[in-house]
C-alpha positions in Angstrom: 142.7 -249.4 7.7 142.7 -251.2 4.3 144.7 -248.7 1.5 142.9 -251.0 -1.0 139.6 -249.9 0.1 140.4 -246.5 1.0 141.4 -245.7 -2.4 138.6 -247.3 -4.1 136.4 -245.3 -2.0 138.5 -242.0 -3.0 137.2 -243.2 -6.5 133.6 -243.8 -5.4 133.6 -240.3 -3.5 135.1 -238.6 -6.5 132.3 -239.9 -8.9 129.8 -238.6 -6.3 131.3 -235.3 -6.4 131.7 -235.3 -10.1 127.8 -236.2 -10.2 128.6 -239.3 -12.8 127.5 -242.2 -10.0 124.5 -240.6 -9.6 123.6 -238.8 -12.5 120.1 -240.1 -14.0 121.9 -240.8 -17.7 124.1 -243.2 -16.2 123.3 -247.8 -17.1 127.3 -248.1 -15.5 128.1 -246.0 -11.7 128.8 -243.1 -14.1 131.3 -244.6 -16.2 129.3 -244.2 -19.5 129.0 -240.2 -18.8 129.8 -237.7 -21.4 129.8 -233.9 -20.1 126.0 -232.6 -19.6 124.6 -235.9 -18.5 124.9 -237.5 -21.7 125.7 -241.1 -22.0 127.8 -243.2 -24.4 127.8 -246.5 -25.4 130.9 -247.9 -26.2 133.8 -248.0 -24.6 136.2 -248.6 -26.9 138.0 -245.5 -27.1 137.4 -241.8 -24.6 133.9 -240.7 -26.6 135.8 -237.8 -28.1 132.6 -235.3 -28.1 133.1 -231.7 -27.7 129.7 -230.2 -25.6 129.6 -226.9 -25.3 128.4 -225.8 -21.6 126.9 -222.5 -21.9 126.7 -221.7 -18.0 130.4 -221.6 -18.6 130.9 -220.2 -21.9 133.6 -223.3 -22.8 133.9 -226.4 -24.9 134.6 -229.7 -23.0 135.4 -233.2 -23.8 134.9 -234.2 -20.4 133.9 -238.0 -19.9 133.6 -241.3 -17.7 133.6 -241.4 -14.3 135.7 -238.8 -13.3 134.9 -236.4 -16.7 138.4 -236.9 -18.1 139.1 -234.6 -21.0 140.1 -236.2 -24.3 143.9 -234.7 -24.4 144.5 -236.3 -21.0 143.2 -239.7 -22.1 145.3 -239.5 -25.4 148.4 -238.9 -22.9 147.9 -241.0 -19.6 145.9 -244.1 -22.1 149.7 -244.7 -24.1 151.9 -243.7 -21.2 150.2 -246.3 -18.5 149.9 -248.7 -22.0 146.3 -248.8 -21.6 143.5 -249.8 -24.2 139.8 -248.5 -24.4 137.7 -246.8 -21.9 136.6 -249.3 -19.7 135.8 -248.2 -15.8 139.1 -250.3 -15.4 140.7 -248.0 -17.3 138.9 -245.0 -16.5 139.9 -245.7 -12.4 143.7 -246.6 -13.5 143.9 -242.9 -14.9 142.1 -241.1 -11.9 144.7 -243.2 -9.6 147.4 -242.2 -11.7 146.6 -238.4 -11.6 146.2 -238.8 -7.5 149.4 -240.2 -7.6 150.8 -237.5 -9.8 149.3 -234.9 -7.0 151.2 -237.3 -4.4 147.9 -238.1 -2.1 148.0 -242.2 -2.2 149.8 -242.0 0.8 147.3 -239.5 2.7 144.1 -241.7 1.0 146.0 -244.8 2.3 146.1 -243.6 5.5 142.4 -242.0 5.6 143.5 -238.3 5.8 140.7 -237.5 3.5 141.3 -233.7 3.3 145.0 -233.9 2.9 144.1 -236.1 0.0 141.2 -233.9 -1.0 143.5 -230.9 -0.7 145.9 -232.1 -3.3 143.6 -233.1 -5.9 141.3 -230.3 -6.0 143.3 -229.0 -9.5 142.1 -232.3 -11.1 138.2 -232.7 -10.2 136.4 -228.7 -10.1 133.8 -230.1 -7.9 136.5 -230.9 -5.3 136.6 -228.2 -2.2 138.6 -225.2 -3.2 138.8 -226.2 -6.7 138.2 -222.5 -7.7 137.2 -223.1 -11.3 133.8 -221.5 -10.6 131.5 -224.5 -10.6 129.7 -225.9 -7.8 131.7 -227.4 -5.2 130.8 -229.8 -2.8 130.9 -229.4 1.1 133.7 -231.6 2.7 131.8 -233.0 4.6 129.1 -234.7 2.1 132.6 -235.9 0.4 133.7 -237.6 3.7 130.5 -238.9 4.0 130.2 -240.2 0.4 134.1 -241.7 1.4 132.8 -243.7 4.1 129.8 -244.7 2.4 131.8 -246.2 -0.7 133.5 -248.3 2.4 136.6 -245.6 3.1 137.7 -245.7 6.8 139.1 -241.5 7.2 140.6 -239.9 10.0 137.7 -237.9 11.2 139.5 -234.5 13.3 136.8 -233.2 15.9 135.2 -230.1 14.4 134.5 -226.8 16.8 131.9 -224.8 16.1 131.8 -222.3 18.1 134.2 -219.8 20.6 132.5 -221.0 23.5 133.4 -224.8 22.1 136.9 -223.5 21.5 137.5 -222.1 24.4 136.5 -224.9 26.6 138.4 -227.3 24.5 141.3 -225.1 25.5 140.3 -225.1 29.0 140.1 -229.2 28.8 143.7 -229.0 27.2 145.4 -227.5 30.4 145.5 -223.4 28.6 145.4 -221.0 31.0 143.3 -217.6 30.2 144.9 -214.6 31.1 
């Protein structure tokens, strides 16, 4: 398991979920996407445009790839002595704010929903985010993970009691 391609793959599956890699605006894998499914031009600087979102009654300055609000840009850009808005840029940002949520190690290691777990108070589209947009299913997110070339522990999913109970069955459990 490469951590190198796990965690660019964390990136890939968080511009899925964020809907900037596929959005129809986007000329750059969702890099060049302001809030709404508008597109800039320049990266030179975060596009510093406030859209107001009416299905959520809020202003946002949300952009790039992973729809990072201006007033985290003007803190992590200086702290991690960063220039511009580049996807270079944009990615070294999103990898600093997993860090900050402490999942490197769990992307590293492919535990996807550990990872996914810790950084659902970054992206609102993440699983359990609870910021009342639209959330994405786990597993289109592991899916979109392996896709972008991620290699995740993949934990055997039961579906039903009778599944359940023959799995304990199989483990040795004895019914009463």
């Amino acid at each position: 398991m490469n951590a190198t391609d796990n965690r660019m793959a964390f990136l890939g599956m968080v511009r899925f979920s964020e809907g900037t890699s596929n959005s129809p605006t986007t000329r750059d894998r969702g890099y060049d996407q302001i809030v709404g499914r508008t597109r800039f031009t320049s990266y030179a600087d975060h596009p510093r445009v406030r859209v107001y979102l009416p299905k959520y009654k809020v202003w946002s300055t949300a952009a790039g790839a992973y729809q990072l609000l201006m007033r985290y840009y003007d803190y992590y850009a200086p702290m991690l002595r960063l220039k511009g808005f580049a996807p270079v840029v944009q990615d070294a940002i999103a990898l600093q704010q997993i860090k900050e949520c402490r999942a490197l190690p769990d992307i590293d290691a492919g535990r996807l929903a550990d990872a996914i777990t810790k950084c659902k108070n970054i992206w609102a589209s993440l699983p359990g985010a609870g910021y009342g947009q639209f959330e994405h299913r786990y597993m289109d997110l592991e899916q979109a993970f392996i896709r972008e070339g991620g290699e995740a522990i993949v934990l055997p999913t039961l579906r039903t009691s009778e599944e359940l109970h023959l799995a304990f069955v199989d483990a040795g459990g004895v019914l009463a």
